[in-house]
TORMI-480590 format. One record per atom (N, C-alpha, C): residue number from 1; residue in three letters; atom name; x, y, z. Coordinates in nm, 3 decimals. Layout:
% residues N
- nr; rest; atom; x; y; z
- NUM; ALA; CA; X; Y; Z
...
END
This chain:
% residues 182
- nr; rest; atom; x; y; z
- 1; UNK; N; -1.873; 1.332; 0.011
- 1; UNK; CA; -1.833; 1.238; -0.093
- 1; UNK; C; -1.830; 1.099; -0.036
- 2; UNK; N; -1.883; 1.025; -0.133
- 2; UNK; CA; -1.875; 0.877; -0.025
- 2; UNK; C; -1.820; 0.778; -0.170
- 3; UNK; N; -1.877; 0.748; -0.283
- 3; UNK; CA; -1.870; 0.612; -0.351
- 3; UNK; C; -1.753; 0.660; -0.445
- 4; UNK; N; -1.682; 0.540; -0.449
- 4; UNK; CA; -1.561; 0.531; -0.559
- 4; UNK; C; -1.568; 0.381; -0.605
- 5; UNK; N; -1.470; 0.421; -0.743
- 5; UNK; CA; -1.421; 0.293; -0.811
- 5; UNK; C; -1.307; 0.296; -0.767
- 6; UNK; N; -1.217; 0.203; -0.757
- 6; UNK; CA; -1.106; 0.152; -0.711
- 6; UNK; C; -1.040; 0.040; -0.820
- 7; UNK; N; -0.939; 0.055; -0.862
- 7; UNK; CA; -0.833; -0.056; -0.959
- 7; UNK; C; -0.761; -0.119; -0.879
- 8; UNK; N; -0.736; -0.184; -0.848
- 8; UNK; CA; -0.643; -0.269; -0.791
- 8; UNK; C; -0.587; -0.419; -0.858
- 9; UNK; N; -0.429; -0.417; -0.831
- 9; UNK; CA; -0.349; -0.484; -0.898
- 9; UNK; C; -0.224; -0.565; -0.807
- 10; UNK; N; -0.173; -0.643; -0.886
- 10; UNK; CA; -0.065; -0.700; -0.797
- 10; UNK; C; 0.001; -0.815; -0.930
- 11; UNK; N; 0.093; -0.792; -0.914
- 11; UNK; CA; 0.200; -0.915; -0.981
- 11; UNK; C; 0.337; -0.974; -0.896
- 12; UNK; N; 0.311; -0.955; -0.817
- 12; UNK; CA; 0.420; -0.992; -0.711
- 12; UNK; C; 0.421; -1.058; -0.580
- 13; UNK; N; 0.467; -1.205; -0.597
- 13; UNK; CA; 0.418; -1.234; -0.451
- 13; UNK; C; 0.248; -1.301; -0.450
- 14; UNK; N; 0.188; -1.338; -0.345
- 14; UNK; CA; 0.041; -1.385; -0.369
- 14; UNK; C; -0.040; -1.294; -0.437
- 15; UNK; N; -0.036; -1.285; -0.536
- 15; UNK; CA; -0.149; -1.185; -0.584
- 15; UNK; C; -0.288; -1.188; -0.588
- 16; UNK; N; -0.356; -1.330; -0.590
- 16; UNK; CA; -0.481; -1.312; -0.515
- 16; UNK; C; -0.518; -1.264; -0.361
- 17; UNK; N; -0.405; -1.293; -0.303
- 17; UNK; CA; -0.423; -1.260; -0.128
- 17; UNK; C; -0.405; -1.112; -0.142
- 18; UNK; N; -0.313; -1.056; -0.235
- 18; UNK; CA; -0.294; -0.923; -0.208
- 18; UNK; C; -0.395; -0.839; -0.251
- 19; UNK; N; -0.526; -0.904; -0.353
- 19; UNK; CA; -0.610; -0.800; -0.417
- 19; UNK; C; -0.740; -0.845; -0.308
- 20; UNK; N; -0.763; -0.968; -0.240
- 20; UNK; CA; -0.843; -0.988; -0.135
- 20; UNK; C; -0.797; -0.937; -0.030
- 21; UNK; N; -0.671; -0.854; 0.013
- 21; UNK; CA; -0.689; -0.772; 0.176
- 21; UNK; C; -0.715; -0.663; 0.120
- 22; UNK; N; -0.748; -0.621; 0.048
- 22; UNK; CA; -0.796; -0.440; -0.048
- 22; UNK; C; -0.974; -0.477; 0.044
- 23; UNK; N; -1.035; -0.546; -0.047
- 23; UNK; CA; -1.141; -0.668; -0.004
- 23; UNK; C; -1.178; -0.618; 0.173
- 24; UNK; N; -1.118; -0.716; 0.207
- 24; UNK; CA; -1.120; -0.688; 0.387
- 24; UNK; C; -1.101; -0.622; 0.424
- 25; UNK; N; -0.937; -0.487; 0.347
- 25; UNK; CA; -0.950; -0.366; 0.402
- 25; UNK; C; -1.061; -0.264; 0.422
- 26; UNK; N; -1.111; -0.288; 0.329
- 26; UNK; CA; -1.249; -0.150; 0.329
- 26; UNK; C; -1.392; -0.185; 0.371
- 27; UNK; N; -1.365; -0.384; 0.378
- 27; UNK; CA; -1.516; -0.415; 0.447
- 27; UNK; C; -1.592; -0.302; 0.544
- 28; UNK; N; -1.679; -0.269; 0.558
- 28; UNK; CA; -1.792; -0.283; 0.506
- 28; UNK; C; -1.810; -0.208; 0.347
- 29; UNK; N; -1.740; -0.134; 0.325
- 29; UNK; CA; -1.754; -0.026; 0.248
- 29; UNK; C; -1.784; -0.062; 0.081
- 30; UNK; N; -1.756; -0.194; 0.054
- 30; UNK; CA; -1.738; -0.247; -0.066
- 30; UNK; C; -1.849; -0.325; -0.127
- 31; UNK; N; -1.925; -0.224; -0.235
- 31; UNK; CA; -2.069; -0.295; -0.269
- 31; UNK; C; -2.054; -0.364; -0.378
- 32; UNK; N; -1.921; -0.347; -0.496
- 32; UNK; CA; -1.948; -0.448; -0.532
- 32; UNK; C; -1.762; -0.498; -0.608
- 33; UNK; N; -1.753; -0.629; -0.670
- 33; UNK; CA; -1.614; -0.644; -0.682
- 33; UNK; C; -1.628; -0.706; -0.855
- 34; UNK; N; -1.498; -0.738; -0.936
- 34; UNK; CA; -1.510; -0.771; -1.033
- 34; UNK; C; -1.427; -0.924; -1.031
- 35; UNK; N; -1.467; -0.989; -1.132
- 35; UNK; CA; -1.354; -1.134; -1.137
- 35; UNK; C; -1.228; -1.091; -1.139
- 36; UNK; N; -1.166; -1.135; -1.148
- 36; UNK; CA; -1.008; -1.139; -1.137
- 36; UNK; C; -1.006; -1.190; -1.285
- 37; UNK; N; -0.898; -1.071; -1.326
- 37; UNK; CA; -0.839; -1.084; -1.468
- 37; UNK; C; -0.660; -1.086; -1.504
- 38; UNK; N; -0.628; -1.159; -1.598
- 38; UNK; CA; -0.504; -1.143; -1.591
- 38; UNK; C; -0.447; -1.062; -1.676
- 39; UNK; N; -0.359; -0.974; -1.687
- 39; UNK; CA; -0.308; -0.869; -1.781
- 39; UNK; C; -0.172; -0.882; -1.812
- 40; UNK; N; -0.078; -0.840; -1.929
- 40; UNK; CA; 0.047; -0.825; -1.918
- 40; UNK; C; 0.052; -0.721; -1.890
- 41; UNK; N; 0.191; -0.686; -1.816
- 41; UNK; CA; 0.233; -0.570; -1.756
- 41; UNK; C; 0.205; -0.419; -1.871
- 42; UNK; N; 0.198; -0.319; -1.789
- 42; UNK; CA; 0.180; -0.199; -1.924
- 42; UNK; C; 0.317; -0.075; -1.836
- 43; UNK; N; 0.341; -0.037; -1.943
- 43; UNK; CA; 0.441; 0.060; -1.927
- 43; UNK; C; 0.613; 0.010; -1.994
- 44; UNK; N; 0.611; -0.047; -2.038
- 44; UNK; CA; 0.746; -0.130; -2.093
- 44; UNK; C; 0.834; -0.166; -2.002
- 45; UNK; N; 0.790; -0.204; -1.848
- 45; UNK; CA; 0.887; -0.250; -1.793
- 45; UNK; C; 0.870; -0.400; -1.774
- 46; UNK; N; 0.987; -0.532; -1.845
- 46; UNK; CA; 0.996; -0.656; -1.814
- 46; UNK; C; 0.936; -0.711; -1.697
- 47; UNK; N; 0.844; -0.789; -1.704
- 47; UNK; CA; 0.803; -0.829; -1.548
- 47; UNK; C; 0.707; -0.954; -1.541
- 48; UNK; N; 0.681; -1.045; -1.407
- 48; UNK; CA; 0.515; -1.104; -1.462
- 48; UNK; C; 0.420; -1.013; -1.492
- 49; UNK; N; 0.325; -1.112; -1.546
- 49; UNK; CA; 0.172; -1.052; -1.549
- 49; UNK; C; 0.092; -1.024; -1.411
- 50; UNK; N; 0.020; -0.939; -1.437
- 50; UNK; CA; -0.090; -0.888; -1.328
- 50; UNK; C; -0.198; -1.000; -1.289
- 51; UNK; N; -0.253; -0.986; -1.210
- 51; UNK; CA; -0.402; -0.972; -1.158
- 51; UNK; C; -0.433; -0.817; -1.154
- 52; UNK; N; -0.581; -0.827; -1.202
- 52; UNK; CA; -0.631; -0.658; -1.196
- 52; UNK; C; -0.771; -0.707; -1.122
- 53; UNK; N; -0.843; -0.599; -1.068
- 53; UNK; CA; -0.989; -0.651; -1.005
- 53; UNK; C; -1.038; -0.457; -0.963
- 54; UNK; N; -1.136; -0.451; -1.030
- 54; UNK; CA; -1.222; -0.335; -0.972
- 54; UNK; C; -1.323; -0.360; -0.819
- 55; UNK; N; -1.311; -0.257; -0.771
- 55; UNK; CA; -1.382; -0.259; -0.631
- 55; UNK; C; -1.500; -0.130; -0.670
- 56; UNK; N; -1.576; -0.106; -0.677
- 56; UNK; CA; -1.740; 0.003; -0.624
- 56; UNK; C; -1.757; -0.006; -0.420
- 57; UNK; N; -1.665; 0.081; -0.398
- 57; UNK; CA; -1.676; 0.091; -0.231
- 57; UNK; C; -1.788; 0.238; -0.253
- 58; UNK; N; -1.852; 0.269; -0.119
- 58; UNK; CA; -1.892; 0.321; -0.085
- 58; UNK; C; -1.910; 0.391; 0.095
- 59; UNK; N; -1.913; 0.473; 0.145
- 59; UNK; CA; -1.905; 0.553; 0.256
- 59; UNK; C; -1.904; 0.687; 0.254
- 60; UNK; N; -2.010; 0.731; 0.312
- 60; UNK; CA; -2.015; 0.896; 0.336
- 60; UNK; C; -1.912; 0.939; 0.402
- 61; UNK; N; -1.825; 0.882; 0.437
- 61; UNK; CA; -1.753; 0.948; 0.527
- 61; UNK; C; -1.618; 0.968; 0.525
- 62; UNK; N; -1.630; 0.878; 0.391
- 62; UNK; CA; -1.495; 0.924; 0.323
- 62; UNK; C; -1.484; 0.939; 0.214
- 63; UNK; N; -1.423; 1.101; 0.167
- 63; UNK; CA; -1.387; 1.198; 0.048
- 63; UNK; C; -1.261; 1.123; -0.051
- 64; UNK; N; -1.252; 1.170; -0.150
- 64; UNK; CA; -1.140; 1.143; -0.228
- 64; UNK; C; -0.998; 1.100; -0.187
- 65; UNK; N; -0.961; 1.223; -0.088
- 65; UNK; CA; -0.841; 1.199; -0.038
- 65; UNK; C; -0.844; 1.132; 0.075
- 66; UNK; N; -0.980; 1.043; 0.111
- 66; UNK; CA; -0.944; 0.978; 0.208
- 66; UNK; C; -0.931; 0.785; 0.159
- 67; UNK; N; -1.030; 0.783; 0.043
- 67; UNK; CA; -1.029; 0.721; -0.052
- 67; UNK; C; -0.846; 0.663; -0.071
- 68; UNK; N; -0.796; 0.770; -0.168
- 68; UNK; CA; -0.626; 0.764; -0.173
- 68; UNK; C; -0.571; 0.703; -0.067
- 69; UNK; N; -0.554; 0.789; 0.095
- 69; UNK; CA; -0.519; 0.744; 0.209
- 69; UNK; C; -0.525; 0.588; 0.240
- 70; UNK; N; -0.660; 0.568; 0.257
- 70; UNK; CA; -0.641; 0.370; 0.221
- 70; UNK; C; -0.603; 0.303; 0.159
- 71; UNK; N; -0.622; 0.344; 0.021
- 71; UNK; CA; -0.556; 0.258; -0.052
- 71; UNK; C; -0.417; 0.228; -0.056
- 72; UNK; N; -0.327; 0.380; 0.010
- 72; UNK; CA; -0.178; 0.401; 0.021
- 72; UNK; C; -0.162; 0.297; 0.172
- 73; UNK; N; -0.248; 0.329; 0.255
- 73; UNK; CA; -0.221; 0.277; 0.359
- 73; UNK; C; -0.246; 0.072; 0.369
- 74; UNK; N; -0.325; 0.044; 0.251
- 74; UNK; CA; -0.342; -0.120; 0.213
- 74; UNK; C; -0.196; -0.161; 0.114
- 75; UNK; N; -0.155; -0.039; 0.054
- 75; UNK; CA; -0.039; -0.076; -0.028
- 75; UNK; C; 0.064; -0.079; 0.093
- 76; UNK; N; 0.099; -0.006; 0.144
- 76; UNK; CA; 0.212; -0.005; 0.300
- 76; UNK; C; 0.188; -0.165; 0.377
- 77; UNK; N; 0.078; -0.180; 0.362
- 77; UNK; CA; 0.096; -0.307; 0.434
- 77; UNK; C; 0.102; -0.413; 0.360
- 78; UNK; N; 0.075; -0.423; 0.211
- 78; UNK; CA; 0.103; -0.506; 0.127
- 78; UNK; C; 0.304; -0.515; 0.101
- 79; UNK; N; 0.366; -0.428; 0.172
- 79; UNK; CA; 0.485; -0.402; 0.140
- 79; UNK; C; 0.539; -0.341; 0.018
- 80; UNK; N; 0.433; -0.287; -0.040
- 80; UNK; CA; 0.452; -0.180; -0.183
- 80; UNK; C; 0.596; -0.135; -0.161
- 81; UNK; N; 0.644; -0.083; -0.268
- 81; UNK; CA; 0.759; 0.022; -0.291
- 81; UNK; C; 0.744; 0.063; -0.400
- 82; UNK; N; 0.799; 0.210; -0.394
- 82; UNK; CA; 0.769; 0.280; -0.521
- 82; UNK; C; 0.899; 0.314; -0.648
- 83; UNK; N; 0.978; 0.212; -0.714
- 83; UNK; CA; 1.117; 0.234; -0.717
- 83; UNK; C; 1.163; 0.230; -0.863
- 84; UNK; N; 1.012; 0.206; -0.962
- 84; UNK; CA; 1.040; 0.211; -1.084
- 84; UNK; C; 0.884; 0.228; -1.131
- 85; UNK; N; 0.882; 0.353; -1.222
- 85; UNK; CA; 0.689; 0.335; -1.240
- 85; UNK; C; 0.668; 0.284; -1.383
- 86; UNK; N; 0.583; 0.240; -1.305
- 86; UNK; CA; 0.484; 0.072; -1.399
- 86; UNK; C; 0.590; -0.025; -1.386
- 87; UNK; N; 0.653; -0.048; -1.264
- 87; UNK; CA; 0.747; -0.165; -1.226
- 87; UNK; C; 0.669; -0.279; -1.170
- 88; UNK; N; 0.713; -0.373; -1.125
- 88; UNK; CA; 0.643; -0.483; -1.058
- 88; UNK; C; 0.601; -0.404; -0.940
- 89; UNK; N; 0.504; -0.472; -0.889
- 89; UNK; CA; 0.432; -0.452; -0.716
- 89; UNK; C; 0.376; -0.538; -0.619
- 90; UNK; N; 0.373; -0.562; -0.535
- 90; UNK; CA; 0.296; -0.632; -0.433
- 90; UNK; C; 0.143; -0.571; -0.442
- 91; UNK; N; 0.147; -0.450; -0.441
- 91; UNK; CA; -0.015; -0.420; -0.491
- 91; UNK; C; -0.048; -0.255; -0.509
- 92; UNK; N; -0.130; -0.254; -0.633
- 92; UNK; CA; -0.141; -0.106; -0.671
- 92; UNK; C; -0.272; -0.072; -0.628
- 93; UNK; N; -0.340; -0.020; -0.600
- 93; UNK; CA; -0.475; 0.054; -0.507
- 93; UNK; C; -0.467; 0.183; -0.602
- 94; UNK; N; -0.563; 0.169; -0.704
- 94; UNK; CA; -0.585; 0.349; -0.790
- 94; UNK; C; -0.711; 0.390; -0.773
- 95; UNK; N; -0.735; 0.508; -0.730
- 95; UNK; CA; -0.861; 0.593; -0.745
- 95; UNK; C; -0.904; 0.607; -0.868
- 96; UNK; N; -0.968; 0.584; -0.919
- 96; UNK; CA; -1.016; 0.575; -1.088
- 96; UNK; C; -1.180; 0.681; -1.069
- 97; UNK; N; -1.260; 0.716; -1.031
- 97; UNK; CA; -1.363; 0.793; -1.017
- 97; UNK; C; -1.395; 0.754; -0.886
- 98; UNK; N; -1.453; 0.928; -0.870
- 98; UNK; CA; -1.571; 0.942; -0.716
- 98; UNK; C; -1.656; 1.006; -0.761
- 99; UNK; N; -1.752; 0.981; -0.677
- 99; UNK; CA; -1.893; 1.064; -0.680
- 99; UNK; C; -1.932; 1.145; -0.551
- 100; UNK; N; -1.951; 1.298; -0.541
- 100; UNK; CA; -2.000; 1.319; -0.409
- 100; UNK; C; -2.191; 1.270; -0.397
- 101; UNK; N; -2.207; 1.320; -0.266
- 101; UNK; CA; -2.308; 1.280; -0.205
- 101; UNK; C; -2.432; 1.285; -0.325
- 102; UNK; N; -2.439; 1.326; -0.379
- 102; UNK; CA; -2.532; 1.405; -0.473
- 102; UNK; C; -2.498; 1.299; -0.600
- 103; UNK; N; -2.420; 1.188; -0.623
- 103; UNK; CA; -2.385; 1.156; -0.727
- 103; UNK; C; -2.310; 1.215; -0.852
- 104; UNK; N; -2.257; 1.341; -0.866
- 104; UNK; CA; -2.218; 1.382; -0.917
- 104; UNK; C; -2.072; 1.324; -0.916
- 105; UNK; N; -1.985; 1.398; -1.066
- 105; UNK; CA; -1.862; 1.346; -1.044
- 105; UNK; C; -1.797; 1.397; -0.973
- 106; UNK; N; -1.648; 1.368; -0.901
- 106; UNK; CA; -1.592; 1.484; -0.864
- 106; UNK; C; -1.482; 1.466; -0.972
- 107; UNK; N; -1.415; 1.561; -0.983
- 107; UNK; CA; -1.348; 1.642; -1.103
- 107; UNK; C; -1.211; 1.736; -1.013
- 108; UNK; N; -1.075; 1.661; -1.028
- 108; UNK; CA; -1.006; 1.741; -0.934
- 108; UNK; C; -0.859; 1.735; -1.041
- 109; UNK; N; -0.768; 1.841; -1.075
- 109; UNK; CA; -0.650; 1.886; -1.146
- 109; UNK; C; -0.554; 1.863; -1.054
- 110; UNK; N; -0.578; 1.807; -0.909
- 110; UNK; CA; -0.476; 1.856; -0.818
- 110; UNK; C; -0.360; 1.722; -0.833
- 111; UNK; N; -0.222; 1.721; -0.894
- 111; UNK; CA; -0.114; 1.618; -0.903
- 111; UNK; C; -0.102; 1.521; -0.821
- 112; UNK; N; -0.162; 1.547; -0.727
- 112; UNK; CA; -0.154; 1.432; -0.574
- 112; UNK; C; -0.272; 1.316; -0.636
- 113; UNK; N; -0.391; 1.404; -0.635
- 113; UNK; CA; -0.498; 1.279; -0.702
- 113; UNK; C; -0.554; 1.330; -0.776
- 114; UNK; N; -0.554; 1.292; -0.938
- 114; UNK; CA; -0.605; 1.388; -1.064
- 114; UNK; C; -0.753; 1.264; -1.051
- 115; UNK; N; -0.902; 1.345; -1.062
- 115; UNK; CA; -1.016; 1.279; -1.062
- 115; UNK; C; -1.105; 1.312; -1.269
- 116; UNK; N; -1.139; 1.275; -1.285
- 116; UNK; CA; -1.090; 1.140; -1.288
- 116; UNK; C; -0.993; 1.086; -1.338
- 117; UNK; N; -0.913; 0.957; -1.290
- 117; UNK; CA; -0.805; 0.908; -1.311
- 117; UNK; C; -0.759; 0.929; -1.440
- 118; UNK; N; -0.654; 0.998; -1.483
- 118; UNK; CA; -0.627; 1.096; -1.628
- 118; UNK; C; -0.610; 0.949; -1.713
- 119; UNK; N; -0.572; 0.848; -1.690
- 119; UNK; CA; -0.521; 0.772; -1.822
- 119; UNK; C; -0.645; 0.646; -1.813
- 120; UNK; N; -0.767; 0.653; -1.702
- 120; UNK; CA; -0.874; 0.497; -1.685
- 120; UNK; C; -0.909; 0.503; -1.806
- 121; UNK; N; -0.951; 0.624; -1.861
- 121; UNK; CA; -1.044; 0.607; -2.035
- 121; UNK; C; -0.955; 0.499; -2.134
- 122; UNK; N; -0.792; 0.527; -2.101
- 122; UNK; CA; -0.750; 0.429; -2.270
- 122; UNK; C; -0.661; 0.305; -2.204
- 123; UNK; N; -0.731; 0.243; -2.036
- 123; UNK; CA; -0.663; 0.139; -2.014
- 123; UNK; C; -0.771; 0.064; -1.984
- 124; UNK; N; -0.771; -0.090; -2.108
- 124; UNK; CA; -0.855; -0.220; -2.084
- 124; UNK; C; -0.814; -0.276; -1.923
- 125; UNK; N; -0.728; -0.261; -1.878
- 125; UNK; CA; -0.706; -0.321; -1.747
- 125; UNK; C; -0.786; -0.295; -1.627
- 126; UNK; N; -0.813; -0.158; -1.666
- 126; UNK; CA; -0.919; -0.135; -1.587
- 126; UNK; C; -1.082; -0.061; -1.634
- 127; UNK; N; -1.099; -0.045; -1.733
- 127; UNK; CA; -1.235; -0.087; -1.841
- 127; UNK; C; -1.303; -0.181; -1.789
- 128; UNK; N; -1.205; -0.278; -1.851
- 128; UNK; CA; -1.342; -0.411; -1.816
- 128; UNK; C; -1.385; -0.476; -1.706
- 129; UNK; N; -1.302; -0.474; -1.606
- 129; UNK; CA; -1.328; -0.511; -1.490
- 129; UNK; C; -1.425; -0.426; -1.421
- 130; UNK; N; -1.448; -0.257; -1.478
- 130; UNK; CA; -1.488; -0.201; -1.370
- 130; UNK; C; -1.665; -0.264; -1.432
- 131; UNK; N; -1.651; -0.275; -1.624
- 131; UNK; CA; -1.763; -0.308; -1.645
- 131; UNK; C; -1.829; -0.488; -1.600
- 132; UNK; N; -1.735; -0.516; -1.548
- 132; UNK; CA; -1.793; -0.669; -1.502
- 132; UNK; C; -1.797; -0.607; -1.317
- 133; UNK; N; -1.792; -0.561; -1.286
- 133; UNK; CA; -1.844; -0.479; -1.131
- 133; UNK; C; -1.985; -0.386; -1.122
- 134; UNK; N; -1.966; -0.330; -1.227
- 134; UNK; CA; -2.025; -0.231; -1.259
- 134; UNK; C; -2.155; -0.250; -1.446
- 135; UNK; N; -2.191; -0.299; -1.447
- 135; UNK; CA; -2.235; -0.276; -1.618
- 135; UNK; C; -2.289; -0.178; -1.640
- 136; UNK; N; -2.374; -0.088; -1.566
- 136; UNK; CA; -2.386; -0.001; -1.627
- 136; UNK; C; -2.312; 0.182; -1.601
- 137; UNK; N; -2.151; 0.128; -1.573
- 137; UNK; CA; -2.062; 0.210; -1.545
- 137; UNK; C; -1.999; 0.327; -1.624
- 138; UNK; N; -2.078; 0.471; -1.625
- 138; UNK; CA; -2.010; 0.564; -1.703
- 138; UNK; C; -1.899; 0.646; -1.636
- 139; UNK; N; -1.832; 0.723; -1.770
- 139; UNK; CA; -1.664; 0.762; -1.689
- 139; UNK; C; -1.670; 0.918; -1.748
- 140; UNK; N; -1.669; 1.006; -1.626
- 140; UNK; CA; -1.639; 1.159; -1.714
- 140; UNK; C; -1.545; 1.183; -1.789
- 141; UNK; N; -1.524; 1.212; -1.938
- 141; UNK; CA; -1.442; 1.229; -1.985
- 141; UNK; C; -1.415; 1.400; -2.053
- 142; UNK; N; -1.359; 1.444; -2.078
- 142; UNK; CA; -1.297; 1.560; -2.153
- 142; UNK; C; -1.507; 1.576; -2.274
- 143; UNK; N; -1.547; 1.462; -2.294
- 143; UNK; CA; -1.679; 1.495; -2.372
- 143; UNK; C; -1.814; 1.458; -2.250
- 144; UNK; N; -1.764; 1.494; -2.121
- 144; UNK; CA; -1.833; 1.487; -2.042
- 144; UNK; C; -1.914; 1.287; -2.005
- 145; UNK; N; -2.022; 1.272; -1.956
- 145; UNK; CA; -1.972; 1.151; -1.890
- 145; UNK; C; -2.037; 1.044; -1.986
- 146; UNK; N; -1.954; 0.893; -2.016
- 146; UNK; CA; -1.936; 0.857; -2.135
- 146; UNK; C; -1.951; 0.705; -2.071
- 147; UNK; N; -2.038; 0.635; -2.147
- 147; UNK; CA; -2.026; 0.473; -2.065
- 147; UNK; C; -1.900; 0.398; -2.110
- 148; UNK; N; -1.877; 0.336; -1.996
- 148; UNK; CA; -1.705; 0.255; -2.007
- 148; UNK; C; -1.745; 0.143; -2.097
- 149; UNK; N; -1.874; 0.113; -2.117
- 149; UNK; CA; -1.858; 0.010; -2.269
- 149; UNK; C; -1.822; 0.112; -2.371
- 150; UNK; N; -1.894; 0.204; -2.419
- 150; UNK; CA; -1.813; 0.316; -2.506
- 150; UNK; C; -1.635; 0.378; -2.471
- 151; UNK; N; -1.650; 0.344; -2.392
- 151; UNK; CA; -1.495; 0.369; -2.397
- 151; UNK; C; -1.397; 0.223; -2.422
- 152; UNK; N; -1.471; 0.124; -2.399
- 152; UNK; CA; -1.405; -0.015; -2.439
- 152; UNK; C; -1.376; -0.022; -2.586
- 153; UNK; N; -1.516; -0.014; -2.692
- 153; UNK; CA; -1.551; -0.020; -2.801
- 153; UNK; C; -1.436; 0.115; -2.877
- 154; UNK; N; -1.374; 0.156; -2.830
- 154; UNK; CA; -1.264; 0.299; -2.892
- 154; UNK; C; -1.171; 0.237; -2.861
- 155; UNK; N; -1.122; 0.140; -2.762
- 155; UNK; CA; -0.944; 0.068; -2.760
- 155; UNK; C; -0.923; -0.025; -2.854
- 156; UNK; N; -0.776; -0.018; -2.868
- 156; UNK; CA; -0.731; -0.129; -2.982
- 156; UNK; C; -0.810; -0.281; -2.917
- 157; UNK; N; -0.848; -0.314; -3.045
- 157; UNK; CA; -0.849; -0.481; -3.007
- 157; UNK; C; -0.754; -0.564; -2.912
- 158; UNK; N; -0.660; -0.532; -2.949
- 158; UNK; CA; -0.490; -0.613; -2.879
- 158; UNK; C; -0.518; -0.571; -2.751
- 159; UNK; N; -0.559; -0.451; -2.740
- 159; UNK; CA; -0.559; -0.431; -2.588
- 159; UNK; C; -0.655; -0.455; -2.524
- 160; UNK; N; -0.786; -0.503; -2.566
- 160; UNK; CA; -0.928; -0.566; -2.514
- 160; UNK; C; -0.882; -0.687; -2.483
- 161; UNK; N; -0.806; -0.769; -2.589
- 161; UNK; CA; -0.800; -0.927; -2.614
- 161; UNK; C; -0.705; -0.956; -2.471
- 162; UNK; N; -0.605; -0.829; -2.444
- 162; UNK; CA; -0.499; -0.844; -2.342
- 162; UNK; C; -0.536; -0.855; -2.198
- 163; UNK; N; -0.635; -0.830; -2.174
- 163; UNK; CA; -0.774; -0.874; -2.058
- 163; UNK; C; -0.811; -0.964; -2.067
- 164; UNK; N; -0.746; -1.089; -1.986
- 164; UNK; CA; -0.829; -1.219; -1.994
- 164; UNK; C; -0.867; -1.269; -1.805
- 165; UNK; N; -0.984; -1.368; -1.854
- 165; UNK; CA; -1.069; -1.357; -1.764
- 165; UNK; C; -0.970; -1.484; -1.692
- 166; UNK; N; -0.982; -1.508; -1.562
- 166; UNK; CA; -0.933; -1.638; -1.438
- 166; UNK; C; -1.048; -1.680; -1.432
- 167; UNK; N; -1.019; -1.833; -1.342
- 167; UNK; CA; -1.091; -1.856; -1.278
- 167; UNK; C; -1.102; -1.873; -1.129
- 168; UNK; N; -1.032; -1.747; -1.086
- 168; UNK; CA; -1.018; -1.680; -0.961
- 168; UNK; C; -1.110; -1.551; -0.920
- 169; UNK; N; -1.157; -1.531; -0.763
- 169; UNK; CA; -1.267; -1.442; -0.722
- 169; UNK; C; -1.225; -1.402; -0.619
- 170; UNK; N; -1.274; -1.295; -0.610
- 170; UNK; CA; -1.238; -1.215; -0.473
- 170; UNK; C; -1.377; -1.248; -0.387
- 171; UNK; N; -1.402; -1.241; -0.240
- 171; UNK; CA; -1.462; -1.267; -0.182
- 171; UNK; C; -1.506; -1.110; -0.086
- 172; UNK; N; -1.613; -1.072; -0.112
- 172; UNK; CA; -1.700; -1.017; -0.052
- 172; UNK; C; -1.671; -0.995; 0.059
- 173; UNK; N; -1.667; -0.953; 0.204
- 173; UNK; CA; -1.668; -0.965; 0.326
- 173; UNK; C; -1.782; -0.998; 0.377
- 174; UNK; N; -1.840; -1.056; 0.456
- 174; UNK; CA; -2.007; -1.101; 0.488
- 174; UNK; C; -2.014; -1.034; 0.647
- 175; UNK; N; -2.107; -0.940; 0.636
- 175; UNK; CA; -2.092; -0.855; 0.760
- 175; UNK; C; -2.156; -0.938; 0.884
- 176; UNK; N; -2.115; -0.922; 0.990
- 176; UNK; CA; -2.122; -1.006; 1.125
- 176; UNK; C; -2.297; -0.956; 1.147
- 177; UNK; N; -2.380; -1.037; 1.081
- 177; UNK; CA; -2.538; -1.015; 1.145
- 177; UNK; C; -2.577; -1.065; 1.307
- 178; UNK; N; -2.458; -1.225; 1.348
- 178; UNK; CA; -2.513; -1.222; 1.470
- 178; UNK; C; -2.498; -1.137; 1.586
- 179; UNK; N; -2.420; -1.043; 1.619
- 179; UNK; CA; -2.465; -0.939; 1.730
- 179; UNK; C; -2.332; -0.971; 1.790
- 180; UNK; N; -2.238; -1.032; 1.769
- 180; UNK; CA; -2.152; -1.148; 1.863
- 180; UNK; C; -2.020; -1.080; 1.863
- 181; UNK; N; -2.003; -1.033; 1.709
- 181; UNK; CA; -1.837; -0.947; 1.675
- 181; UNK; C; -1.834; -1.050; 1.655
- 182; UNK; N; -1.818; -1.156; 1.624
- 182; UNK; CA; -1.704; -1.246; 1.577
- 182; UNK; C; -1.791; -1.336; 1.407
END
């Protein structure tokens, strides 16, 4: 298994710095990224608004649960805590789909990491971003695999409109071509 989508979020604290070390964390692995969007919080808990940003990483060499592992391990160093859910954060890192080697989906029931991400189909927060990373990005669903513009075009309006675009970017990592390490 190597390629995933990745959600990542933050309302707490620098939140562009916190969705650009996701960015640097996984350099090289990250083929492609989305603009930075701003969201109100979802889950009814009082709070600021988000930054949200999709990542398309890729590596053979790392499976689903290793996928998770980083992202838990970029939230640990972002100073995450887990102390109210859908509370504020320093930064959320979600597995939203993988593909093994073969491109196929992977498809997993297991509570630790449900594939694909059980609730990505009816959240614009991470819809559109993955489709401004991704355009021609489909999502397995319960009617098997379904393009995330079709799954945009099925959410309430309010919640499309609730995705608005910055004029903030995440930055790529630019891999060291001169030979030098540095």
């Amino acid at each position: 298994m190597s390629r995933a989508v990745l959600s990542i979020g933050s309302n707490v604290g620098d939140r562009l710095a916190h969705l650009q070390s996701v960015c640097d964390g996984l350099a090289p692995a990250v083929q492609s990224v989305s603009a930075v969007f701003a969201t109100a919080p979802w889950g009814g808990v009082a709070q600021e608004d988000f930054f949200n940003a999709v990542l398309v990483v890729d590596d053979p060499d790392v499976d689903a649960d290793g996928w998770l592992r980083r992202g838990h391990e970029l939230e640990a160093a972002a100073d995450r805590t887990r102390e109210v859910r859908w509370g504020p954060r320093t930064l959320d890192v979600d597995v939203v789909a993988v593909e093994d080697d073969d491109g196929r989906a992977v498809v997993s029931d297991d509570p630790v990491l449900t594939l694909p991400h059980p609730r990505a189909a009816e959240r614009a927060f991470v819809l559109i971003p993955w489709l401004d990373a991704e355009p021609q990005a489909t999502l397995w669903t319960a009617a098997g695999a379904t393009s995330v513009i079709a799954l945009v075009e099925r959410l309430d309006r309010a919640e499309v409109d609730g995705v608005r675009p910055t004029d903030r970017t995440l930055a790529l990592p630019t891999p060291d071509v001169s030979g030098t390490g540095t």
